[in-house]
C-alpha positions in Angstrom: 114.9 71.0 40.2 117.8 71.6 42.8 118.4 74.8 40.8 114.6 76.0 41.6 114.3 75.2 45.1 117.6 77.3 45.9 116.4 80.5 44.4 112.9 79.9 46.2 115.2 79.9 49.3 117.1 82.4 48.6 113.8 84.3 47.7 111.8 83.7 50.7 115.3 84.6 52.9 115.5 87.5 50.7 112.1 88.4 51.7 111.9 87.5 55.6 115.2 89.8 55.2 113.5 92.7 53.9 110.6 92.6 56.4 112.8 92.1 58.8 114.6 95.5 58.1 111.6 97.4 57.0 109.4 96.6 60.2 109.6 98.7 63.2 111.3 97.5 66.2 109.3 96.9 69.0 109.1 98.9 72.8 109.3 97.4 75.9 109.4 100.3 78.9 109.7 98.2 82.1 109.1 100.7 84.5 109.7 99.4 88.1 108.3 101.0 91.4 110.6 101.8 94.3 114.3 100.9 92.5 116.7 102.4 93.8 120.4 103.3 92.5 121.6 100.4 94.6 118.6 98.1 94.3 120.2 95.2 91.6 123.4 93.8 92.0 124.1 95.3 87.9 124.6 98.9 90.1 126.1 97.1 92.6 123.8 95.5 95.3 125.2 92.3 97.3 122.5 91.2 99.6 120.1 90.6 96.1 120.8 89.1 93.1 119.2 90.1 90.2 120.5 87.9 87.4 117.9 88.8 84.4 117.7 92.3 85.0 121.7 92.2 85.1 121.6 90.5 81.7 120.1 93.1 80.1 122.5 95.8 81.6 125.2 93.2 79.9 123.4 93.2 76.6 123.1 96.9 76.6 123.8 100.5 78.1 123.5 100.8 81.6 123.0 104.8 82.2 124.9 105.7 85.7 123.2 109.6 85.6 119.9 109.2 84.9 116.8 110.4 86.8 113.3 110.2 87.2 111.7 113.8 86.5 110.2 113.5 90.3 111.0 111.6 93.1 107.5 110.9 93.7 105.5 108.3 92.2 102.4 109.7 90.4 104.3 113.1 89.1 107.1 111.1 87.7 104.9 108.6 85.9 103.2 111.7 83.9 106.8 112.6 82.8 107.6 109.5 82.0 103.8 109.4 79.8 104.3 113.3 78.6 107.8 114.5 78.3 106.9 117.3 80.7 108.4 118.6 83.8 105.5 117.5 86.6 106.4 120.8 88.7 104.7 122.9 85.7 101.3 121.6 87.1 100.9 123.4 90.3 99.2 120.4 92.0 101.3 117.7 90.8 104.2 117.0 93.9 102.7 114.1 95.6 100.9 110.5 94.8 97.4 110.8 93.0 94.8 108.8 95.5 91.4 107.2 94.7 89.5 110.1 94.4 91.8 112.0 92.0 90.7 113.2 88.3 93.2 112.4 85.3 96.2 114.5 85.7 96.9 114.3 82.2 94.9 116.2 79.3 93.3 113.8 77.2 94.3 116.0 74.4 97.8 116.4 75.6 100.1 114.1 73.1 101.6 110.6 75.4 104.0 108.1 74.4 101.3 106.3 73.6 100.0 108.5 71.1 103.3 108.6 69.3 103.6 104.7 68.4 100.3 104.6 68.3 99.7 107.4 65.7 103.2 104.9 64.0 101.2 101.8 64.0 101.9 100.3 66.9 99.5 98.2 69.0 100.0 100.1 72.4 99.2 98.8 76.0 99.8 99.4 79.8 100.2 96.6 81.9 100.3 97.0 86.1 100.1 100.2 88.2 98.0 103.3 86.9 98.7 105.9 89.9 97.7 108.3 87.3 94.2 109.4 88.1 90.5 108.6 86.4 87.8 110.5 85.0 87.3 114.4 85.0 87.4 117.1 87.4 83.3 117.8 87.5 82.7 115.4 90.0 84.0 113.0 92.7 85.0 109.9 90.8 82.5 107.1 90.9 83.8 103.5 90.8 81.3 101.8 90.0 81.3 103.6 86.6 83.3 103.3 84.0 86.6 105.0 84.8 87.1 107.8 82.0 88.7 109.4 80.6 91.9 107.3 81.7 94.7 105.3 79.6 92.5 104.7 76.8 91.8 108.3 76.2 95.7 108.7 75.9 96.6 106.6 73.6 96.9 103.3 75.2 94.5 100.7 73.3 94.6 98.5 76.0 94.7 98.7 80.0 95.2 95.8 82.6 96.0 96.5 86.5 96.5 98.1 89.9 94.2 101.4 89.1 96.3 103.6 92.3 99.1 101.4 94.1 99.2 98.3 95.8 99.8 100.2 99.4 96.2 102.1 99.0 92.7 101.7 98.0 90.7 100.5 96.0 92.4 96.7 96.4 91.1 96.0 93.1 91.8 95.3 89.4 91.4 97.1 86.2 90.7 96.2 83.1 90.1 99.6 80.4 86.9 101.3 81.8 86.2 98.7 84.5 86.5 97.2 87.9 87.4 93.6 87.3 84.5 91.7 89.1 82.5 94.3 90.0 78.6 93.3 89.9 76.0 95.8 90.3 74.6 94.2 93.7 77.8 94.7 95.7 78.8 98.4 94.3 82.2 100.1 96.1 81.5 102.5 98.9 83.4 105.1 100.2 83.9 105.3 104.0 83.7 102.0 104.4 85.7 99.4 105.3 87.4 96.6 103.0 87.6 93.0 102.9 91.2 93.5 101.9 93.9 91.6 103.3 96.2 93.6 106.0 99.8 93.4 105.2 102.2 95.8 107.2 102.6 99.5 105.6 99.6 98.9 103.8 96.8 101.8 104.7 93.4 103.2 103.8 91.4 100.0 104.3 88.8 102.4 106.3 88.1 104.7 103.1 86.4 102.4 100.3 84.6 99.7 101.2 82.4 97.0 99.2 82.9 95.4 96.3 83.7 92.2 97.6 83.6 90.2 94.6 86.1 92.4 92.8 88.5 92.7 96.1 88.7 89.1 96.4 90.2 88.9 92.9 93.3 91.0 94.8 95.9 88.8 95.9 98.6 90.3 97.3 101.1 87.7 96.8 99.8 87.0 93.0 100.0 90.4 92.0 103.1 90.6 90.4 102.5 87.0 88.9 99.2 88.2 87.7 100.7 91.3 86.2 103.6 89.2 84.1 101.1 86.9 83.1 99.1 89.5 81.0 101.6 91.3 79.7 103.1 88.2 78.4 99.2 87.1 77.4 99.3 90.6 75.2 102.8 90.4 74.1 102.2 87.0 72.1 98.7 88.2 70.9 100.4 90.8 69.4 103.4 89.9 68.5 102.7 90.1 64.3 102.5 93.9 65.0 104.9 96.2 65.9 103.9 96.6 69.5 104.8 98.9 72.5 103.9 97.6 75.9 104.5 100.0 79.1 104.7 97.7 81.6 104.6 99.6 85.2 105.3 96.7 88.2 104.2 97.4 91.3 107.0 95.4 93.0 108.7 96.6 95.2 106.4 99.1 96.7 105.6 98.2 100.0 103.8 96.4 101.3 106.3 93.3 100.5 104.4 91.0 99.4 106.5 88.3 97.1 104.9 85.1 95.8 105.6 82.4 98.6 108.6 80.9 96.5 110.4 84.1 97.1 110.0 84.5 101.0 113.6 84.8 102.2 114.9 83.9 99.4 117.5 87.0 99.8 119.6 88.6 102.1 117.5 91.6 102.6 114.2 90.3 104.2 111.1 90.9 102.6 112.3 94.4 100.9 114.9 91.7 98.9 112.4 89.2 98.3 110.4 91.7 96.5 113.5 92.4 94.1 114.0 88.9 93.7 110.3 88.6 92.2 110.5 91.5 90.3 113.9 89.7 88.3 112.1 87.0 88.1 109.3 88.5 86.3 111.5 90.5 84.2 113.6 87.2 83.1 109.8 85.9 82.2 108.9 88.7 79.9 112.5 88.2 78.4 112.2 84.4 78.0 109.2 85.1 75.8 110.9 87.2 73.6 113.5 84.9 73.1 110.9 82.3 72.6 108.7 84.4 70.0 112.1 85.2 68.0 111.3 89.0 69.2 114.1 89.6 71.0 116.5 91.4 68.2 113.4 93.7 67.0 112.5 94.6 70.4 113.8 98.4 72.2 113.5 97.4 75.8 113.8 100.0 78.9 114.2 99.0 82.3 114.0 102.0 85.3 112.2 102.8 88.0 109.5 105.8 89.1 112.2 106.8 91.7 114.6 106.0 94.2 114.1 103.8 97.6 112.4 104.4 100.4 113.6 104.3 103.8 109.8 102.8 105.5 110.2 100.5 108.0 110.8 97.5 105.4 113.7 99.4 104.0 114.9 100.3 107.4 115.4 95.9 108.3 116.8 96.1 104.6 119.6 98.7 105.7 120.1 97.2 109.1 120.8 94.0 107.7 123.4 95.4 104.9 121.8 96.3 102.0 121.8 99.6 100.2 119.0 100.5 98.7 120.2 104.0 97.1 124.1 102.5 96.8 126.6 105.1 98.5 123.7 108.3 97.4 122.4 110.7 100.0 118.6 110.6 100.6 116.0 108.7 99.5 112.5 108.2 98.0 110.9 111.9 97.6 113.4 114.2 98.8 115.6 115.9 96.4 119.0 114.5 97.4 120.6 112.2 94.6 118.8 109.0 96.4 115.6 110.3 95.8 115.9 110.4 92.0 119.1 109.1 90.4 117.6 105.8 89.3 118.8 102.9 87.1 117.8 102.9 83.5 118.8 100.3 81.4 118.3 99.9 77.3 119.0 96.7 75.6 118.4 97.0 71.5 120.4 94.1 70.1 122.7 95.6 67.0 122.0 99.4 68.2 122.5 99.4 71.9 126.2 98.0 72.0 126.2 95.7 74.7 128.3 95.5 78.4 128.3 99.4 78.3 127.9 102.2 81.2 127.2 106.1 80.4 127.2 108.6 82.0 124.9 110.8 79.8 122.5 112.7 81.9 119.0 111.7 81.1 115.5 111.4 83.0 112.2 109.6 82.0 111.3 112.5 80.6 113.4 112.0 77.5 111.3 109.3 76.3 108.6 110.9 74.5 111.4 112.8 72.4 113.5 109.8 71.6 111.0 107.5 70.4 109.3 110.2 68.3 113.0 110.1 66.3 112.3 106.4 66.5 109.0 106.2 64.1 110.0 109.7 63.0 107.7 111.5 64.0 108.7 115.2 64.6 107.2 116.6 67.9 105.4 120.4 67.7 106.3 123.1 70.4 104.4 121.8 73.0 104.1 118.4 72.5 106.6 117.1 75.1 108.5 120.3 75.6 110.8 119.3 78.1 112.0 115.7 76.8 115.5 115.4 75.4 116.3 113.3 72.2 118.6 110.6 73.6 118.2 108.4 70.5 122.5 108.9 70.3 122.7 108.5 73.7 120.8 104.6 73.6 123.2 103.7 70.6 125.9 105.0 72.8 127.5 107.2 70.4 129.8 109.7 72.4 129.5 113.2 72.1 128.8 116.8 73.2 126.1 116.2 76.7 122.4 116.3 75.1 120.8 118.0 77.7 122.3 121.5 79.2 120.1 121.1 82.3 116.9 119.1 83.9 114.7 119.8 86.2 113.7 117.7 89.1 111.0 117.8 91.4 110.6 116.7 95.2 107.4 116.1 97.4 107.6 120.0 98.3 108.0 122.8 95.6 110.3 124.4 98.1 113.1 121.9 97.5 112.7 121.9 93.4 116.4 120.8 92.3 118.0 121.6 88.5 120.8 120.1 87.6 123.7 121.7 85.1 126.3 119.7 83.9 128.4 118.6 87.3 126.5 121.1 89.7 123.1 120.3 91.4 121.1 122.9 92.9 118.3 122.5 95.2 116.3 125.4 96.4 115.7 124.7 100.6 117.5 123.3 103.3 117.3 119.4 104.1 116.0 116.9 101.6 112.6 117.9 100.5 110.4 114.7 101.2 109.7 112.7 103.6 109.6 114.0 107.5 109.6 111.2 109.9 112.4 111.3 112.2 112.9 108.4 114.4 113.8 104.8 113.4 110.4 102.5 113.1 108.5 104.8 111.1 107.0 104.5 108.2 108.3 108.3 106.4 111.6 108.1 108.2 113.8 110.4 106.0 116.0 113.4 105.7 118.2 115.2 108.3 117.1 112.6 110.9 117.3 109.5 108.5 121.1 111.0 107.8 122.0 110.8 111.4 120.9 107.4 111.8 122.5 105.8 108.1 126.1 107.2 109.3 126.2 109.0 105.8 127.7 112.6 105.8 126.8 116.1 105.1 127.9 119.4 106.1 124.7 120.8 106.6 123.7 118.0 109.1 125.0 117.4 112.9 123.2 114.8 115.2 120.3 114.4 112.4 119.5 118.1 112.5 120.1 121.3 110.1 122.8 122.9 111.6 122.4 126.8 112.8 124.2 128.7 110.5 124.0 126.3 107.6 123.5 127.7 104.0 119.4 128.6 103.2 120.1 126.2 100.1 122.7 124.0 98.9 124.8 123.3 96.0 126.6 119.9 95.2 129.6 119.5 92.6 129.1 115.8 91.5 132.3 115.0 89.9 133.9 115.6 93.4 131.0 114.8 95.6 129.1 112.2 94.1 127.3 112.0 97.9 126.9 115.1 98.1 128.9 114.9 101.6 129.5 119.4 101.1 127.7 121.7 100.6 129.3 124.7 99.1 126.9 126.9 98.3 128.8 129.8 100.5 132.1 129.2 97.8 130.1 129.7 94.5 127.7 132.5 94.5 128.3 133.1 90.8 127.0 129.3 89.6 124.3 129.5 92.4 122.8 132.7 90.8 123.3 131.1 87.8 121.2 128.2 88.4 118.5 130.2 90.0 118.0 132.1 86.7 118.2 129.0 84.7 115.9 127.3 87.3 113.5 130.1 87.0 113.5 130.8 83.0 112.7 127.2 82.5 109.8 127.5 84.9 108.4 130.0 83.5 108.8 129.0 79.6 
C-alpha cells in the first residue's frame, strides 16, 4: 500500500513537472510614466527608496543602455506596442490628445497580437495615450471608443484613456466610459467637474459627464489601477497570460495616495515614486502568492526620461536627480530624455544581481517575445525591433543591435545612436522650450544653465555663437555628453548621417 501511494506521488510530481516545463511562461511589461535614469535608488537615487522595484533589479538584469524609441510619451508607447521607429509616421513626435484617432493600424501586428495569436490571455491595464477610433470623424465619447486596444490584440482594457495631466478625467473599460449614462453625455468646450491639482490642464475643453468624472480620483488612481490588474492577474492565472501594465505614476500632477505624502525626500515628485514601488511590490506579492512567480517574464521601464516641470524643479532643488548625472530631460534628445531603466527578472533565465550594458530600446520587445512563443516575425511586422532574447538571459556576446534610432518632440533633433557615438541632428536638446525656473516646460540650454551641468555648446543657458550646427557625443568618454566634438570627427558624423538617413528611408 506504501509502495502505491509513492509511485502516485512520484506520478503526480512527475506530472505537475512536465506541465510545469511544457507551459509558457507568463509576461508582465510594467511600463512606468516619467522614470527617469536616476528615478529608483537600483540606478542610484538617494532621496527615494524604491525597495521592490530594486528587488527585482537584484533578481535579474538591470540594463544600464537602454532607451525608449522616443522621448515623448504617446510615440514611445506605439514602439513599445509595434516594434517600429515612431519618427516613420510623420505625425507621430508629440502626445496623442482627446480628440486624436488610433495611431496604430488595426491591422498592423502588436505585442499583443503575438501572445495572443500564442495562447495567451492578453490585457492592458492603466494609461492608453494611444488614440481611439478612426480618422473619418472627430471622436465621439459618448460612443464606443473604436477601434482602440481591443482591435490590437489586447482582449481586455481597464484605465486612464489619454493621461492623468489632461482630459477626459475619466475611466475606461474596453469600448466605454466607465459611468457614463446617456442623460449626462461628455461635451466638448465645456468645463469639468474635475478636481484641480497643480500642472494639471485642459479642464476648459470637455465638459459633462459628471457621473463618470466623479469615479476619477486622483489620489486612488494608481491604487485603482493595481487593484485590477491584480483582479485580472488571479482570474487568469490558469492561462499563460501577458498583462501590459502602463502606470500613470509619476506623471504629474503628483498625486500619491495620502499614506505617501512626504513620505520621501523629494516632495511630492518622490512621493509619487514611492507609490509607484509600492504598487509594483503589490503586483509582485501576488505572484509570489499565486506560485507565479518562477513562470512569470516580468519587464519593468519607463515611456521616457524625467521631466524638469515645476514638480521636478522642488525635486532637484531639494537634491534629487531625476535623470542621475545625464544631460537633458523628458523630450529632448540629450541622454536624459531617453536613456531609461529597464529591468527583466525571469527566475532560472535572467541570472540574477546583473547590470548590462547591451544597447536596447522598447522597441525590441515585439522581436524578443516573438522568439519567446516562437513565432517568426514577416518583413514588416515590427521591422525595427531587435531580438534581445540573449541579451535578457545575459549571455555575452557580439552588440545585437548596430544602431537605433531615437526620436525627440521635434523631427529636427532626431538622434541615432552607433555603438559608443550618438548623433543628433540640431543644436540644443530638441524638446521642451521654457527657459526660466517656475515653469512648467523648463528645459534645454536654459534648464542647463540653471542645473550647473556642462556642455560645450552652452554658455549662460544659451547656444553659443559659433557652436557646431549639430553635435556628436562619444559615450564611453562622455557619458554626459559634457563635449561636443562634432568639429573633430567629420568622417563618423557623415557616417551617421547616411546611416540615419538609409534607415529612414527603408
Amino acid at each position: 500500500m506504501i509502495n502505491k501511494i509513492i509511485l502516485t506521488l512520484i506520478a503526480i510530481f512527475l506530472a505537475n513537472s512536465a506541465f510545469a516545463q511544457s507551459r509558457k511562461p507568463n509576461v508582465i511589461i510594467i511600463n512606468a510614466d516619467d522614470i527617469g535614469y536616476g528615478d529608483l535608488s537600483a540606478y542610484g537615487a538617494t532621496k527615494v527608496r524604491t525597495p521592490n522595484i530594486d528587488q527585482l533589479a537584484n533578481d535579474g538584469i538591470s540594463f544600464t543602455d537602454a532607451h525608449s524609441a522616443s522621448a515623448v510619451c504617446s510615440p514611445s508607447r506605439y514602439g513599445l506596442i509595434t516594434g517600429q521607429y515612431p519618427a516613420r509616421k510623420d505625425y507621430l513626435w508629440g502626445p496623442l490628445m482627446l480628440k486624436e484617432p488610433l495611431s496604430v493600424e488595426v491591422d498592423q501586428l502588436t505585442i499583443a497580437d503575438v501572445m495572443k495569436e500564442a495562447g495567451y490571455k492578453t490585457a492592458i491595464i492603466g494609461k492608453w495615450h494611444l488614440g481611439f477610433g478612426g480618422r473619418e470623424e472627430l471622436l465621439d465619447w459618448n460612443k464606443p471608443l473604436d477601434p482602440g486596444p481591443l482591435e490590437l490584440g489586447f482582449d481586455y482594457y481597464y484605465g486612464v484613456p489619454v493621461l492623468n495631466s489632461h482630459p477626459p478625467f475619466v475611466y475606461v473599460e474596453n469600448h466605454n466610459v466607465v459611468g457614463l449614462v446617456p442623460e449626462d453625455p461628455l461635451v466638448y468646450d465645456t468645463r469639468s467637474i474635475t478636481r484641480e491639482f497643480d500642472e494639471k490642464f485642459g479642464l476648459e475643453v470637455i465638459g459633462g459627464g459628471d457621473a463618470a468624472h466623479e469615479l476619477y480620483k486622483d489620489r486612488e488612481i494608481g491604487t485603482n489601477l493595481k487593484d485590477r490588474a491584480i483582479k485580472w492577474i488571479k482570474e487568469n492565472k490558469d492561462d499563460p497570460f501577458f498583462l501590459y501594465f502602463a502606470t500613470t505614476n509619476i506623471h504629474h500632477p503628483f498625486t500619491p495616495a495620502p499614506r505617501f505624502i512626504a513620505s520621501s525626500d523629494a516632495g511630492p515628485y518622490g512621493d509619487a515614486i514611492h507609490e509607484l514601488d509600492w504598487m509594483v511590490g503589490e503586483i509582485t506579492r501576488t505572484l509570489d502568492e499565486e506560485g507565479l512567480t518562477n513562470d512569470t517574464l516580468l519587464i519593468f521601464t519607463s515611456d521616457n526620461g524625467g521631466m524638469f516641470n515645476r514638480g521636478g524643479q522642488t525635486a532637484w532643488e531639494a537634491g534629487h536627480r531625476m535623470n542621475g548625472k545625464l544631460l537633458g530631460m523628458k523630450f529632448g534628445a540629450w541622454e536624459g530624455g531617453h536613456r531609461v531603466p529597464f529591468i527583466v527578472r525571469w527566475p532560472g533565465n535572467a541570472p540574477a544581481g546583473k547590470k548590462s550594458a547591451e544597447l536596447l530600446s522598447n522597441v525590441d520587445v515585439i522581436a524578443t517575445l516573438a522568439d519567446l512563443v516562437g513565432r517568426d516575425l514577416k518583413e514588416h511586422e515590427g521591422p525595427d525591433s531587435v531580438n534581445m532574447m540573449n541579451a535578457f538571459k545575459g549571455i555575452e556576446g557580439e552588440p545585437l543591435r548596430d544602431e537605433l534610432i531615437i526620436s525627440p518632440f521635434y523631427a529636427t533633433h532626431l538622434t541615432i545612436r552607433s555603438g559608443k557615438w550618438a548623433y543628433i541632428s540640431a543644436q540644443d536638446e530638441g524638446g521642451f522650450e521654457g527657459t526660466r525656473i517656475g515653469q512648467h516646460l523648463f528645459a534645454g540650454a536654459a534648464a542647463v544653465g540653471f542645473t550647473g551641468q556642462i556642455n560645450s555648446d552652452i554658455v549662460d543657458g544659451k547656444i553659443k555663437e559659433g557652436a557646431a550646427p549639430a553635435q556628436l557625443y562619444d559615450l564611453d568618454k562622455d557619458p554626459y555628453q559634457t563635449t561636443n566634438v562634432y568639429y573633430d570627427n567629420p568622417d563618423i558624423v557623415e557616417k551617421l548621417k547616411a546611416m540615419m538617413t538609409e534607415t529612414m528611408s527603408e
